[in-house]
C-alpha positions as CSV (number, residue, x, y, z in Angstrom):
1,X,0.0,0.0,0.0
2,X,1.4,3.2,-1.2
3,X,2.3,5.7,1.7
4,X,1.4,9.2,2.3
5,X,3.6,12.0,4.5
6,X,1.5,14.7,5.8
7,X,2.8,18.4,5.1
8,X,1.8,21.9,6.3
9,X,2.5,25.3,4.3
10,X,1.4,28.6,5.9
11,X,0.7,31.7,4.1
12,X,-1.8,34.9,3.7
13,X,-4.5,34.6,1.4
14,X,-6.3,38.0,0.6
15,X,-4.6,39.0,3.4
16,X,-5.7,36.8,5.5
17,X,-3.2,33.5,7.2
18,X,-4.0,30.2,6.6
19,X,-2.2,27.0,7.4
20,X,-3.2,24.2,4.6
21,X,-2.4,20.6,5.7
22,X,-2.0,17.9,3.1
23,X,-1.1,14.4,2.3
24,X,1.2,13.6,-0.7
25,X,2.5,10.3,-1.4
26,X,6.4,8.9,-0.2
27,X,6.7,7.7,-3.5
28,X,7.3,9.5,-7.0
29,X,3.9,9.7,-9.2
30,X,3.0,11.8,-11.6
31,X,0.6,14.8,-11.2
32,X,-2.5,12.3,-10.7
33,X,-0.5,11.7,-7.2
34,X,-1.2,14.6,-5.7
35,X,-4.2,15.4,-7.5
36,X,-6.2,14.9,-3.7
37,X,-4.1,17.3,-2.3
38,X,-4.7,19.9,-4.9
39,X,-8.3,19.7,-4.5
40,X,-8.0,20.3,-0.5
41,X,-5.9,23.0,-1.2
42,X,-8.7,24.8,-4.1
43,X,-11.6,24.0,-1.6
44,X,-9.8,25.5,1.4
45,X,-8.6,28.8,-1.2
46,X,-12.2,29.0,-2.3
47,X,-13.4,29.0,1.3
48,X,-10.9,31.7,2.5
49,X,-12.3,33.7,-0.9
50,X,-15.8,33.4,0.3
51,X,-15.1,34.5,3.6
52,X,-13.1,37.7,2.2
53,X,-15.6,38.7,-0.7
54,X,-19.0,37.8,0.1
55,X,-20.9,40.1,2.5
56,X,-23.1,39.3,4.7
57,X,-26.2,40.5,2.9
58,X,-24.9,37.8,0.2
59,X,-25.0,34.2,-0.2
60,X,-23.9,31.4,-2.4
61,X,-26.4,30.3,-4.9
62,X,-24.6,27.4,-6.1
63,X,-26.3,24.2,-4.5
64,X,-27.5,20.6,-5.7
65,X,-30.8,20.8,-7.6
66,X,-29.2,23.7,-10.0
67,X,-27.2,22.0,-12.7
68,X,-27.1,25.5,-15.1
69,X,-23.2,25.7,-14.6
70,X,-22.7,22.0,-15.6
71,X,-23.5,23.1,-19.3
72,X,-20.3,25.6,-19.2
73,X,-17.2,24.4,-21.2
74,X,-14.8,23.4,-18.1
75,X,-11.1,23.6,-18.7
76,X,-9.0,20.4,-17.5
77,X,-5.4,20.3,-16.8
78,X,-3.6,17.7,-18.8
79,X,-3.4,15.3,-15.8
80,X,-7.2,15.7,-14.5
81,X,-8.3,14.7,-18.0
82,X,-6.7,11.1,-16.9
83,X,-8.6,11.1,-13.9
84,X,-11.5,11.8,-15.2
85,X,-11.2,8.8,-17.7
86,X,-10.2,6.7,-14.4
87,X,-13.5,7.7,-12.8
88,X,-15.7,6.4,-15.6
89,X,-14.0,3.3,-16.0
90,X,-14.5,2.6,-12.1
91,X,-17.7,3.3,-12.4
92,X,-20.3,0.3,-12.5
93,X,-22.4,-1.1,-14.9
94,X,-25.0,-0.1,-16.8
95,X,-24.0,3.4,-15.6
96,X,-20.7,3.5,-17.0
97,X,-21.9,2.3,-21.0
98,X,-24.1,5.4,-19.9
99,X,-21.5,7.9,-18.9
100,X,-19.7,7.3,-22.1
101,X,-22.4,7.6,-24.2
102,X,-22.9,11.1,-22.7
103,X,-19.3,12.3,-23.5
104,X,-19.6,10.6,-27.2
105,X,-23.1,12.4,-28.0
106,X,-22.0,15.5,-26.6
107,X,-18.4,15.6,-28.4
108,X,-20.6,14.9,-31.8
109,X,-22.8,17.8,-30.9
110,X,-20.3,20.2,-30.7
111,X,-17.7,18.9,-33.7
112,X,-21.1,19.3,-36.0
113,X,-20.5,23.1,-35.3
114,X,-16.4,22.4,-35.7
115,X,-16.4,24.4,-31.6
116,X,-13.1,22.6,-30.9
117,X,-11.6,23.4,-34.3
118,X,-12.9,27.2,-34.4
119,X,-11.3,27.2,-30.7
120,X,-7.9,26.2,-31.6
121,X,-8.1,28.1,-34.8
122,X,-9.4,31.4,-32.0
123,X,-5.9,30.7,-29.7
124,X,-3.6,30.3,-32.6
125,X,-4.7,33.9,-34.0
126,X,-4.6,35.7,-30.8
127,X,-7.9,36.0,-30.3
128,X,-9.0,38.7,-27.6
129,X,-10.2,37.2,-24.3
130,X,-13.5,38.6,-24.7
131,X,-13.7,36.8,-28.1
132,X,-13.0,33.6,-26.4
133,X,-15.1,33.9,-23.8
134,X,-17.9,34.2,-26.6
135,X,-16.6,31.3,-27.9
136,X,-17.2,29.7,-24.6
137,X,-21.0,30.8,-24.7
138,X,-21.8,29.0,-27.8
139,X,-20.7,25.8,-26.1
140,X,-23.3,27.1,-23.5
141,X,-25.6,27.7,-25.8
142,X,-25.4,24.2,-26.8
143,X,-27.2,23.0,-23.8
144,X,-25.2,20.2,-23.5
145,X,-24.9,18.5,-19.7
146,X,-22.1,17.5,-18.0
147,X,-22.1,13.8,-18.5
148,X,-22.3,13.5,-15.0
149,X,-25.1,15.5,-14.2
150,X,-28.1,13.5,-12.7
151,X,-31.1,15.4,-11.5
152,X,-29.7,18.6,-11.9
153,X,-26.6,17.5,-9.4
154,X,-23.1,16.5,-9.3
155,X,-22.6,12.9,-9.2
156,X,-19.3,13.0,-8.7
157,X,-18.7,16.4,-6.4
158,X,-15.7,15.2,-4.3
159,X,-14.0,14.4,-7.1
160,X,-15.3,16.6,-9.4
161,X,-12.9,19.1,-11.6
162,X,-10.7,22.1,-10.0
163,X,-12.2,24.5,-12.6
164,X,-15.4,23.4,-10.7
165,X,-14.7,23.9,-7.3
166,X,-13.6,27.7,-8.4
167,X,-17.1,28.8,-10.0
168,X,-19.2,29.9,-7.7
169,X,-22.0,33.1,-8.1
170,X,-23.5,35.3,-5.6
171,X,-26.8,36.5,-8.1
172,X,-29.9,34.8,-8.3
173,X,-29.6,31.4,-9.6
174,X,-32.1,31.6,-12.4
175,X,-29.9,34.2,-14.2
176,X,-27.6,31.6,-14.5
177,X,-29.4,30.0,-17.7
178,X,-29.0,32.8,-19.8
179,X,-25.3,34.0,-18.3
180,X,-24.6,37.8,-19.2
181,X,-21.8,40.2,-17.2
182,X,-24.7,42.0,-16.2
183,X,-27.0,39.2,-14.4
184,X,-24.2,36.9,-13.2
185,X,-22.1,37.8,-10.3
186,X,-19.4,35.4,-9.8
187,X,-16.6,35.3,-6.9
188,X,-13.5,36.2,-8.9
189,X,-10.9,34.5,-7.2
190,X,-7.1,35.5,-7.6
191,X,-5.6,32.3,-6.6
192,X,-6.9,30.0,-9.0
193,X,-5.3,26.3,-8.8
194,X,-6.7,24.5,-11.6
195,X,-5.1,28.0,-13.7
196,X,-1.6,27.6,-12.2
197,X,-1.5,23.4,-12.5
198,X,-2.4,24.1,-16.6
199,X,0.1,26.7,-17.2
200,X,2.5,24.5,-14.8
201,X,2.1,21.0,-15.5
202,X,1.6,19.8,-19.5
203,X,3.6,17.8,-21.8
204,X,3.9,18.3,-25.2
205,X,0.7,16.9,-25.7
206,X,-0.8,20.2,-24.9
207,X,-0.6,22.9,-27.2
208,X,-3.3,25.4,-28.1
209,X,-5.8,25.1,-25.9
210,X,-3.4,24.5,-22.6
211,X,-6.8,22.6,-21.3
212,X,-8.4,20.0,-22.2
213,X,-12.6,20.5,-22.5
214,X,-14.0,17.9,-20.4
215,X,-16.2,16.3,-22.6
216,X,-13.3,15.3,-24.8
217,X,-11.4,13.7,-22.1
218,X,-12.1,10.5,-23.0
219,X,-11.4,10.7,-26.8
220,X,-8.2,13.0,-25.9
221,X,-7.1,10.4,-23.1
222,X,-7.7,7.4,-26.0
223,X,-4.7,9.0,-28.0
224,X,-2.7,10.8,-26.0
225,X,-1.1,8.3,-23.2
226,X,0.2,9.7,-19.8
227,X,3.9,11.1,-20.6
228,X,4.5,12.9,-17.0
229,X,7.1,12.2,-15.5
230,X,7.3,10.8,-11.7
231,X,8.3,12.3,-8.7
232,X,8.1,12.4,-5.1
233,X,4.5,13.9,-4.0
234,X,6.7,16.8,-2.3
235,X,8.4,17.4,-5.3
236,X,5.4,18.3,-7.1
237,X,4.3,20.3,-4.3
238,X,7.1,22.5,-3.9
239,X,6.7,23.5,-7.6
240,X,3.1,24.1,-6.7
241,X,4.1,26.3,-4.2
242,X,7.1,28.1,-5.6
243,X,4.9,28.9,-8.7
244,X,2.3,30.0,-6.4
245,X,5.1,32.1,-5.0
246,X,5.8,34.1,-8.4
247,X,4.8,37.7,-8.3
């Protein structure tokens, strides 16, 4: 059985101090290794956000039963893209023929309007951000579920993406199915960790996007195998950190 050393890094967040504690594992792994601790650290960021942005006439709409975010494009670092394909594969059957049939109808969806392509094409160019983030709203536009959504909830919310953990609005939650700067108040968070693990952490499997959407993990994890290299969990956490760091 693979074994763990607990570690603890203090620092201020929004000027605030905060002691994270953490498991990694002893021995080397790729990214997937410390992939728990990561998501500790982004709920625990996320949390200290909340508590330093959102007043106390305000509260967090985001809550099982609304599923309107789950139709948003979400970015995946390389590594989470292979986790996410582990996930299906454990899950049981019928449910995981299911699952995939989700991804496969929804990645058909969007290549009959060539989104990926016109993406990649957007990226290569220079595109602005606020072209891309247009971009973004045609995939909501779509209307096309996360394939884990059941019932309008997250099926798989401990595990579920970094990029997921970090969206969170403080408007009304019914403006969230037709999303505009002007309805939709999200929590903008400085310290984003599924941001610094993308621009951090890729082979040269990534490219243009540095993400990979979701709903192609499966097909992208079918043709791109796992080239990370391994290290010791604490490795990979003092890059984390000392990227973090960066001014």
């Amino acid at each position: 059985m693979a074994k763990n050393v607990s570690a603890q890094v203090n620092l201020t967040l929004y000027g605030k101090p905060i002691a994270l504690q953490f498991a990694v594992p002893a021995d080397k792994v790729t990214p997937l290794g410390v992939l728990p601790a990561l998501q500790q650290i982004d709920n625990q960021f996320v949390d200290t956000a909340v508590a330093a942005f959102v007043g106390t006439d305000q509260s967090i709409s985001c809550q099982a039963g609304c599923g309107a975010c789950c139709r948003q494009v979400v970015p995946l670092a390389e590594f989470e893209a292979y986790h996410i394909a582990a996930l299906v594969e454990r899950l049981p059957e019928p449910r995981r023929s299911a699952v995939k049939q989700r991804f496969t109808d929804g990645c058909a969806q969007l290549d009959r309007i060539g989104w990926l392509e016109r993406l990649q094409q957007q990226l290569e160019q220079g595109s602005t951000h606020d072209a891309v983030q247009n971009h973004a709203l045609d995939y909501f536009r779509q209307n096309i579920a996360c394939p884990f959504l059941e019932a309008e909830s997250c099926t798989i919310h401990p595990d579920r993406p970094l990029a997921c953990r970090e969206y969170l609005v403080t408007s009304p939650a019914e403006h969230c199915r037709e999303p505009s700067p002007d309805t939709v108040k999200h929590i903008e968070l400085k310290f984003q960790v599924s941001r610094l693990v993308r621009k951090l952490w890729k082979t040269k499997h990534i490219t243009q996007p540095d993400s990979v959407p979701m709903i192609y993990a499966l097909q992208w994890v079918k043709t791109h195998p796992n080239q990370f290299p391994k290290k010791r969990g604490a490795e990979w956490m003092q890059e984390f950190f000392d990227y973090l760091a960066k001014p």
